[in-house]
N, C-alpha and C positions, 0 to 999 in steps of 0.2 A: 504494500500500500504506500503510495507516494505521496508526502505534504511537501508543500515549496516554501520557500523561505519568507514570503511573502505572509504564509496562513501560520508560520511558527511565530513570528512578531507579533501578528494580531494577537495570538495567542498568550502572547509574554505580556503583551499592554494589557490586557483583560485580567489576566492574573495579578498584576500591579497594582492596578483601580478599584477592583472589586473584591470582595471576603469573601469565601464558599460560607451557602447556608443551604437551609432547607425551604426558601422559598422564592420568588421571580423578585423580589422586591429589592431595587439595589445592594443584589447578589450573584453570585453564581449559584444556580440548585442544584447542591452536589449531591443532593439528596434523590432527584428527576436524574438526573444523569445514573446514581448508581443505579437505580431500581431498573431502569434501560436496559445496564448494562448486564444488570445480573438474571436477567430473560435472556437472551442474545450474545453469546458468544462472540461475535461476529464485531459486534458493536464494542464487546469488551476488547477484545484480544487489538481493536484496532485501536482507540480508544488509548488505553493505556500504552501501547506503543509509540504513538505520539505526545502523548506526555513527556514518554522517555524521552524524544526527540526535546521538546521543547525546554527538558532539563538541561539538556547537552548544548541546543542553543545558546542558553543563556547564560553556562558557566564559560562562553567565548564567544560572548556579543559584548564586543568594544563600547558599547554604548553605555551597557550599564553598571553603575555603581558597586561598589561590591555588597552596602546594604539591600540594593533592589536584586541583585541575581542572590544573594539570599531568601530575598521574600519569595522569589519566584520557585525557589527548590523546595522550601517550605510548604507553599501551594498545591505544587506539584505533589508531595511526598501527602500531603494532608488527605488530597483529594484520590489519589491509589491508594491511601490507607481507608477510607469510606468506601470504594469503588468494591475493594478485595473483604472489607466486614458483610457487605449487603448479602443476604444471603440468596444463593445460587438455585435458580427452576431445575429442573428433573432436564427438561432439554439441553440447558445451556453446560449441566454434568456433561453428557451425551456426544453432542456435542467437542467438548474439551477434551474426550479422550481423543478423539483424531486430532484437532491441534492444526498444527500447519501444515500437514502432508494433504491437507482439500483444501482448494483454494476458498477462501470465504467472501469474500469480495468481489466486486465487476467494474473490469478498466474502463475508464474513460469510453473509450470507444467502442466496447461492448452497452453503453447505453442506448436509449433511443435517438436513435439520430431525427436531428429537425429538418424537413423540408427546406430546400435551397431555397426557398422562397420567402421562406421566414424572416 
């Protein structure tokens, strides 16, 4: 699964701005996000992979401060530690025993493509 660098910064400015809670209300619902994730395999395994990413981003993004690429590791760690408590569907078990040897995701271009006309 491919994030660009572009959707990791968003991802680091969001983390900066906002405190994981459990509801829409000037937060992140990390609480909506776990409960997702721990139906869906799919949504987890990607999910938290890009988190990893956006850890790794930030402990070498010249930009930021060494207290803010702490908040963000923080963030980070907070919200995989909620993601991984939520407790796990009967499918998304299932699921997890295969892992990455089945593709769980569709490229770019296996979507629907739009009419040239569009």
């Amino acid at each position: 699964v491919e994030i660009n660098e572009k959707d990791l910064i968003d991802a680091i400015t969001l983390l900066l701005e906002f405190p994981l809670g459990d509801s829409d209300a000037e937060t992140i619902n990390i609480g909506r996000i776990a409960g997702i994730c721990a139906k869906d395999w799919g949504w987890w395994r990607t999910l938290t992979m890009n988190l990893d990413k956006v850890r790794q981003m930030a402990e070498h993004y010249e930009q930021l401060d060494e207290d803010e690429t702490r908040r963000v590791s923080d963030q980070v760690q907070a919200a995989l530690d909620r993601i991984e408590a939520e407790k796990k569907s009967m499918s998304w078990k299932l699921r997890a025993k295969v892992g990455d040897r089945k593709k769980w995701y569709r490229d770019v271009g296996e979507l629907i493509a739009m009419p040239e006309d569009a």
